[in-house]
C-alpha positions in Angstrom: 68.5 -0.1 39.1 65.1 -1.3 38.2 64.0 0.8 34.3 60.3 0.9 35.7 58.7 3.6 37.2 57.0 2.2 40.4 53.9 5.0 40.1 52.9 4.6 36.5 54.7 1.4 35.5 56.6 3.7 32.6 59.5 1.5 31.2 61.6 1.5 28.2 60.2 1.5 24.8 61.6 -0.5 21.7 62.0 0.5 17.9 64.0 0.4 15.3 66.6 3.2 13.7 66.0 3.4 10.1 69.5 4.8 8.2 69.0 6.9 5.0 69.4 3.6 3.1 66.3 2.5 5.4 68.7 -0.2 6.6 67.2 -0.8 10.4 68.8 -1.6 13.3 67.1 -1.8 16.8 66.9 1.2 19.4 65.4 1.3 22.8 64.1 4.5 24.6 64.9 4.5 28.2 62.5 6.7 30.7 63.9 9.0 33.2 63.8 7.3 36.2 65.2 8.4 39.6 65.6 6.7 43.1 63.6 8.9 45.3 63.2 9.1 49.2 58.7 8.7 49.1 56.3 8.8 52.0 54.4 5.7 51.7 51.5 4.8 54.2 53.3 7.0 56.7 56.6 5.5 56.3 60.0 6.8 54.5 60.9 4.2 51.8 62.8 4.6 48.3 61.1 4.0 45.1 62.3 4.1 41.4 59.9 7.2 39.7 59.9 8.6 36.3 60.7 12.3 36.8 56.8 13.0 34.7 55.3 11.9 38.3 57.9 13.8 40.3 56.8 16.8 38.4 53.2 16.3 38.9 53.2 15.8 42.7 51.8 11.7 42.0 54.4 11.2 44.9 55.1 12.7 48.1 58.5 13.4 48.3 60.8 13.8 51.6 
């Protein structure tokens, strides 16, 4: 499954964890994104969203 949110293009996010000896290793940040059943242009189709635009109505869910 696709880790980008087909409303607000959210994806992951990189960094780095930094240990109490500030030895740093690298981290990513995944968004919370869900295969949901949308009405687009009249039509039922499924789309990878971020549950932040589920939450704020930016789709029109089934």
């Amino acid at each position: 499954m696709s880790s980008k949110c087909e409303v607000c293009g959210k994806g992951p996010q990189f960094g780095k964890n930094v240990s109490h000896s500030h030895k740093k290793t690298l981290k990513t940040w995944k968004a919370n994104i869900q295969n949901k059943r949308v009405v687009v242009d009249g039509k039922t189709k499924r789309t990878n969203v971020c549950t932040r635009c589920v939450k704020s109505n930016k789709v029109a869910k089934v």
